[in-house]
C-alpha angles and dihedrals in degrees: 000000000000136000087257097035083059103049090052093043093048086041084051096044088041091057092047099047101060088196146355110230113212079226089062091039095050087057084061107085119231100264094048085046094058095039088053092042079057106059094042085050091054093037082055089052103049092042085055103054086043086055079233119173100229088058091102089052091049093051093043087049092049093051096046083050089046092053097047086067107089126239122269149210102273095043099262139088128272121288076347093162089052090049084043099063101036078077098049115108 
């Protein structure tokens, strides 16, 4: 799936999922959590730099992901600078 293929498919599962619970979030396990926080990351980037509307539900998406990931040791998210960057443009 494409950049583009991926915006559109993320735009069309966030509108028809009217929110994400962090009840819902926590039953995901870490791993699942920070794949998913990815690909939002790289759907949001690739919505910004296409000036494209759902780019505010994408990043709202990405940082509700993001929060669900507990804490760790060393004060960040999980895996945080490889989430970091997925939304780098």
């Amino acid at each position: 799936m494409n950049h583009k293929e991926l915006v559109k498919h993320s735009a069309d599962v966030l509108s028809k999922t009217p929110f994400l619970t962090f009840t819902n979030l926590f039953q995901l396990r870490r791993e699942e959590l920070h794949n998913l926080s990815l690909k939002l990351g790289e759907a949001y980037r690739e919505a910004y730099m296409a000036s494209g509307e759902e780019e505010g539900a994408l990043l709202e998406a990405y940082r509700n992901v993001r929060r669900a990931l507990p804490i760790e040791e060393n004060g960040k998210r999980y895996r945080a600078w490889e989430a970091y960057l997925a939304c780098q443009y």
